[in-house]
C-alpha positions in Angstrom: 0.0 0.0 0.0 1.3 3.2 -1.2 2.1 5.6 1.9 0.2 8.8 2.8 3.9 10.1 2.5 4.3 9.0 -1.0 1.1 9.9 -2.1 2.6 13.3 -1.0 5.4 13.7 -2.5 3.2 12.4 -5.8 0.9 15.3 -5.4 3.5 17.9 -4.6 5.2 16.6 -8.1 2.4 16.7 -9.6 1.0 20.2 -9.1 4.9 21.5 -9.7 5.0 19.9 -13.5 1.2 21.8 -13.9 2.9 24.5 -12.8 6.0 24.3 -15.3 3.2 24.3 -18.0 1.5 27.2 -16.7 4.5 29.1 -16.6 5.5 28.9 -20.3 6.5 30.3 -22.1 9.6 31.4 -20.8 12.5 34.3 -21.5 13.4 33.9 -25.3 16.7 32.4 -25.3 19.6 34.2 -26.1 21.8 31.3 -27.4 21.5 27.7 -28.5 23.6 24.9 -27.6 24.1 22.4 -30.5 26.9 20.3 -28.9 24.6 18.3 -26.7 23.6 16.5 -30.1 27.1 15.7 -30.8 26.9 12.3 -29.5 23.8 11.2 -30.9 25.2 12.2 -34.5 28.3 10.5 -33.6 26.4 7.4 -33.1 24.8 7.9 -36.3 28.2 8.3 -38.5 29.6 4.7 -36.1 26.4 3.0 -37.0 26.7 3.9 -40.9 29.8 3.1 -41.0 29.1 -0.5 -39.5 26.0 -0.7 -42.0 26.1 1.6 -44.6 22.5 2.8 -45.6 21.1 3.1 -48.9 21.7 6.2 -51.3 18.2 8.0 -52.3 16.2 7.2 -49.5 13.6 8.9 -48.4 15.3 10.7 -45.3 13.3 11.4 -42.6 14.5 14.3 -39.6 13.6 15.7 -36.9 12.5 15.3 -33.4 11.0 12.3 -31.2 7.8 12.0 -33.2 10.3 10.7 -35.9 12.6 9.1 -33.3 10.0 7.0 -32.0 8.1 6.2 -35.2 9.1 2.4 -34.9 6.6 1.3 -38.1 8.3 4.0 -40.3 9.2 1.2 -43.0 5.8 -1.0 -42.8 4.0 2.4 -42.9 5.7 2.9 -46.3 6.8 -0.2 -47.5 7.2 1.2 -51.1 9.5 3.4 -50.2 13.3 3.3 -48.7 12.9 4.9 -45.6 15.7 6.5 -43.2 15.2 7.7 -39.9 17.8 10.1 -38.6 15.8 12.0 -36.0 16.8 12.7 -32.2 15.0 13.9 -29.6 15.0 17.2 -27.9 15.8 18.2 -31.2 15.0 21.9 -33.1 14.9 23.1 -36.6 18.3 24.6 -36.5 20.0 21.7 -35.0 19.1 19.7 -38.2 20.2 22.5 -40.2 23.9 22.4 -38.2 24.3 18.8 -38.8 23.4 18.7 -42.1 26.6 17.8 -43.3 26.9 15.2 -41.3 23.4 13.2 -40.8 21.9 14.5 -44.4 23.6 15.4 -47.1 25.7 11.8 -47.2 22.8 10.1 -47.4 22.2 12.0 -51.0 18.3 11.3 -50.3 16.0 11.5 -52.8 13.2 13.3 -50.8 13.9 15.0 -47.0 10.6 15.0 -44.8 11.1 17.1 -41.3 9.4 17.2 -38.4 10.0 19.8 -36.0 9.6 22.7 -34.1 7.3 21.8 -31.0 10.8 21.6 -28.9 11.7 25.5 -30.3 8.5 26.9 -29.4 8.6 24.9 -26.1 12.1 26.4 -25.6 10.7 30.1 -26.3 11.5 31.3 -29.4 8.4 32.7 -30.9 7.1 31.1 -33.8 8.6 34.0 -36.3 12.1 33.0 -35.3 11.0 29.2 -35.5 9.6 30.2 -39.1 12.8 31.3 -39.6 14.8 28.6 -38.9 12.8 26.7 -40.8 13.7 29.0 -44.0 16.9 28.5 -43.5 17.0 25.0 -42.9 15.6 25.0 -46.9 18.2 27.5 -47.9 20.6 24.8 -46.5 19.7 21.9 -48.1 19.6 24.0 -51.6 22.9 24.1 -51.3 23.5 20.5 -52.2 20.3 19.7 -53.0 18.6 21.8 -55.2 15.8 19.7 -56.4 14.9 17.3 -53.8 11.2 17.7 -52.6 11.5 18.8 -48.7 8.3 18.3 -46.9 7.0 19.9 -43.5 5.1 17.8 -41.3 3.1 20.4 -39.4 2.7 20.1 -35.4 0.0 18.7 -33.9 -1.6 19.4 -30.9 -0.6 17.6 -27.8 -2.1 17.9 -24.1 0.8 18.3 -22.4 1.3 21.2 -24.4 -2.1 22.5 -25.1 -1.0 26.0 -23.9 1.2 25.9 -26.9 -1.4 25.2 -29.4 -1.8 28.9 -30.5 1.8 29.5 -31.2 1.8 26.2 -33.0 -0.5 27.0 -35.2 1.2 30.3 -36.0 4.4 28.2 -37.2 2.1 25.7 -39.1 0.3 28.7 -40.9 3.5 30.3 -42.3 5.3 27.3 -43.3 2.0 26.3 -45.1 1.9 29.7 -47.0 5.3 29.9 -48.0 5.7 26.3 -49.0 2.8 27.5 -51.8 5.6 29.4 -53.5 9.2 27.7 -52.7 10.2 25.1 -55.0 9.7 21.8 -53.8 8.5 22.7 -50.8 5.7 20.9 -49.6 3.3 21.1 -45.9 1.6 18.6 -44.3 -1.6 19.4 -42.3 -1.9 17.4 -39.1 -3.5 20.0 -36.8 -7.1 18.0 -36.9 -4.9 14.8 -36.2 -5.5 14.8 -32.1 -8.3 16.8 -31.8 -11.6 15.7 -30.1 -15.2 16.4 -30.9 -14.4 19.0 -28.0 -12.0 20.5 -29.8 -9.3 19.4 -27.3 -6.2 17.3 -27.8 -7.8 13.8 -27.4 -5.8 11.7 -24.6 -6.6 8.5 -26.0 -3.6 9.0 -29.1 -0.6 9.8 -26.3 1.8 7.7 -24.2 1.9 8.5 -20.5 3.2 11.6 -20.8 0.6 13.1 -23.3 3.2 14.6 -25.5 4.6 11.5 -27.6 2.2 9.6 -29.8 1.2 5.6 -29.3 0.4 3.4 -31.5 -3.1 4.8 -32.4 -1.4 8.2 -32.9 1.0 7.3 -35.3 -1.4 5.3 -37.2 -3.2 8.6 -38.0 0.1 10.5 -38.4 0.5 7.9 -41.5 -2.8 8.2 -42.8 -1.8 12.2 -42.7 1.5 12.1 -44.1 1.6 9.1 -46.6 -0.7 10.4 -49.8 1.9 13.2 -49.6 5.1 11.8 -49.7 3.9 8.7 -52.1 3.1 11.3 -54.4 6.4 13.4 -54.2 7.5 9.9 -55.1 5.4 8.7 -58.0 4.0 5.9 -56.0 0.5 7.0 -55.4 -2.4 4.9 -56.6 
């Protein structure tokens, strides 16, 4: 039996991370440190070079949504399929590493998802929309004509405070990818929302910010008539 002292210390915990939430968002940061990723891309660069992945894959980056998408390849067995994403991970940190977790992959289509984390962090969506611009500038460097496609944030409970901002950064990436070249947006925003026009609980983990299984099943059903026709594989 769970002690009335435990069951303290649960409730304390438990009103201080509703009070994290209610706090955001905090001071826009006035720096950004992009060496905490260095192992993770490390262990990228010792894994391909154990097991070298295919050329012309389609690449997919970002944050834990794509980290944890475990059915990533029977969600789109047509396609090659690379997962390169690490959690915690913003816009501009894919953007850093490109050298080094994108370009020598030489994919043949690059499909992002990111940007919850930034906002979360406190940049306001405008710098996020930024970052996001120059992410594509980046990858036009190398790779001029490769279709890059924005998976746009969905709504999440633990972060339902956030939704507003959110849907700022969907709305401008959505409008500009109508004019850049190969740039392509994904809507997800109706994804996780309830008939009460809530984030519905049911398509989270425990910790209402990470997708289960029923959640990624309709991030597929979102993002695959998109990408399989960027590929010529619809139909």
């Amino acid at each position: 039996m769970i002690s009335k002292a435990l069951c303290a210390i649960y409730l304390c915990l438990s009103i201080t991370n509703l009070l994290a939430e209610v706090k955001w968002p905090p001071p826009k940061p006035t720096k950004h440190d992009y060496s905490k990723w260095e192992k993770a891309v490390s262990d990228f660069e010792k894994k391909d070079k154990e097991s070298p992945p295919p050329k012309g894959a389609v690449l997919f980056v970002g944050s834990s949504t794509i980290v944890r998408w475990k059915t990533l390849a029977e969600d789109f067995p047509e396609l090659k399929v690379l997962n390169r994403g690490f959690g915690g991970n913003q816009i501009k940190d894919s953007t850093h590493y490109a050298d080094r977790m994108i370009f020598p992959y030489e994919p043949s289509m690059i499909v992002l998802r990111a940007g919850g984390n930034d906002i979360n962090a406190g940049w306001p969506a405008t710098d996020v929309f930024a970052d996001f611009k120059a992410f594509v500038a980046k990858m036009r460097t190398k790779l001029p004509e490769v279709p890059i496609v924005y998976i746009g944030l969905s709504p999440t409970v633990k972060r339902e405070a956030q939704i507003a901002e959110g849907n700022k950064l969907n709305d401008m990436i959505a409008e500009y990818a109508k004019s850049a070249p190969n740039v392509h947006y994904v809507e997800t925003r109706e994804t996780t929302i309830g008939k009460n026009g809530r984030p519905r609980r049911d398509l989270f983990v425990d910790d209402m910010l990470h997708f289960n299984e029923k959640g990624y099943e309709r991030l597929a059903k979102a993002v695959r008539p998109v990408v399989l026709k960027l590929a010529g594989k619809e139909g």
